[in-house]
N, C-alpha and C positions, 0 to 999 in steps of 0.2 A: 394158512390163509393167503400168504403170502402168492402163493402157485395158480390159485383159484383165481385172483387177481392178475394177474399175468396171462394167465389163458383168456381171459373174459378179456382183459384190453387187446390179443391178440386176433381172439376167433369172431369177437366182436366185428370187428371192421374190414374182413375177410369177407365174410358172409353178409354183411351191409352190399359191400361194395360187387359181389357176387350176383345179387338181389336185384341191385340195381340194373345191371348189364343184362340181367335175364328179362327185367322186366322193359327199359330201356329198346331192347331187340324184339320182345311182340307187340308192342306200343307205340315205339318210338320215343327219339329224344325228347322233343317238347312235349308230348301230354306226362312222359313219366317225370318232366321238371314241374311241368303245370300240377299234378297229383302231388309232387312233394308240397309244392306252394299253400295247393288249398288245405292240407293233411295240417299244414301249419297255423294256418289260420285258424281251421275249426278247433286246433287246440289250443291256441292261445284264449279263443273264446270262451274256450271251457277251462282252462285254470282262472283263466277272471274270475267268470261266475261261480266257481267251484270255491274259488280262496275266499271268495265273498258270504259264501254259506258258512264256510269255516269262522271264521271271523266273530261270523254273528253267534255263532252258537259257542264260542270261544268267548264271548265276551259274556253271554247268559247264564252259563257256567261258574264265570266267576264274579255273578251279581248274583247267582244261588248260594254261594259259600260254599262251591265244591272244588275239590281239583279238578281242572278239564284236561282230565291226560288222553280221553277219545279225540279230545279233540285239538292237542297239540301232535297226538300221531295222523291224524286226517291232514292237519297242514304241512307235515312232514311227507307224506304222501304225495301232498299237491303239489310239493315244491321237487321232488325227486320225477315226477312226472314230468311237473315243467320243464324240468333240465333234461330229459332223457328227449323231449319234443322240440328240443332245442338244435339237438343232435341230427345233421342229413341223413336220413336214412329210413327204408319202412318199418325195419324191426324194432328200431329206438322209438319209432312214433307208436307203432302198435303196444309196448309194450307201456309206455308215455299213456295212451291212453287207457290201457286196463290198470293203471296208478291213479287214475284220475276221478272211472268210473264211481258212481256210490255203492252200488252193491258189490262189484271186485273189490273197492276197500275195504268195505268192510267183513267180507273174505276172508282179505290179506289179513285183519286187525285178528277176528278170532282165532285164524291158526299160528301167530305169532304168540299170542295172548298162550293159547296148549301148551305151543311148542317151550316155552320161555318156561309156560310153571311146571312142564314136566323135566326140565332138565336142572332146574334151580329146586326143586321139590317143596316150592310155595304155593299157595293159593293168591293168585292178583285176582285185585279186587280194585276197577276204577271208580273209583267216587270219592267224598271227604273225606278227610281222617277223622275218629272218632266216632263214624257215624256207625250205625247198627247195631249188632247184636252186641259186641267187642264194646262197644259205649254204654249198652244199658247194661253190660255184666258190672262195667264197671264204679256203676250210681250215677252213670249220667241218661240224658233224655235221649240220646239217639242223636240230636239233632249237631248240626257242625257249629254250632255257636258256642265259642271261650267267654270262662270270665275269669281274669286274672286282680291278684290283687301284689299288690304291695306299696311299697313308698319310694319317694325320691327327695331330693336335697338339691336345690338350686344354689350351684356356685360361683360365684361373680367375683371373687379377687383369684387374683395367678397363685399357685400352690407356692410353697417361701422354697425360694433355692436351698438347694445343697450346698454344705461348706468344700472349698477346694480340698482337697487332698493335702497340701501343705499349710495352710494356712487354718491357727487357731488350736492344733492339735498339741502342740508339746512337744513335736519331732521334729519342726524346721527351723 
């Protein structure tokens, strides 16, 4: 992993800066700064509005009583996008915004989602625990609502010290 890492921090910024100079040379210098500039803007505008979608449906999620694991990997998304758009360069931004988009995320989310249960040899399944077939096999309704029971004991004096080591035993 380590190698893959290192090449990517190497070939990365080769070919940014390669990009640049090629486009820089049939363009010229200011419009290809002016394009980095507006390339920036429009993505800053878009992880706004995009983190803001997230957000909402991140918070409906968990006023349904489900896990929002869609939608903790969507923000994850949003935020690896943002960073990558943060980054000078076309390739970072272009690839910034296909992190961004909603239908490349969710893309990315399904074949991650394959790839993950085919090599772990599970079935993911995002929504509540408890809920579905796995909850009514086991005498419940399906639905993600607990009912726990037990007792508690409310204690208000300090628990009694421990006696010292020497003292009181019969050995000091």
């Amino acid at each position: 992993m380590l190698p893959v890492f290192l090449i990517l921090f190497i070939l990365v910024p080769i070919a940014e800066l390669w990009l640049l100079i090629k486009i820089g040379g049939e363009i010229g210098v200011v419009p290809t700064l002016a394009l980095l500039i507006f390339d920036s803007l429009v993505g800053a505008a878009l992880v706004r509005s995009q983190s803001r979608v997230a957000w909402d449906r991140f918070n409906r999620a968990l006023a349904a009583g489900r896990v929002p694991g869609r939608e903790v990997f969507d923000g994850a998304m949003i935020i690896m996008g943002g960073a990558l758009l943060l980054a000078p360069g076309f390739l970072t931004d272009a690839v910034g915004l296909i992190l961004l988009l909603p239908p490349t995320n969710a893309a990315i989310r399904a074949f991650l989602v394959r790839s993950v249960s085919k090599r772990a040899g599970v079935a993911w399944r995002v929504g509540g625990f408890a809920t579905g077939a796995a909850s009514r096999r086991a005498g419940g309704s399906g639905s993600s609502e607990y009912d726990y029971e037990g007792t508690a004991t409310e204690v208000t004096d300090p628990p009694p010290a421990l006696p010292d080591a020497g003292e009181g035993d019969g050995r000091g």
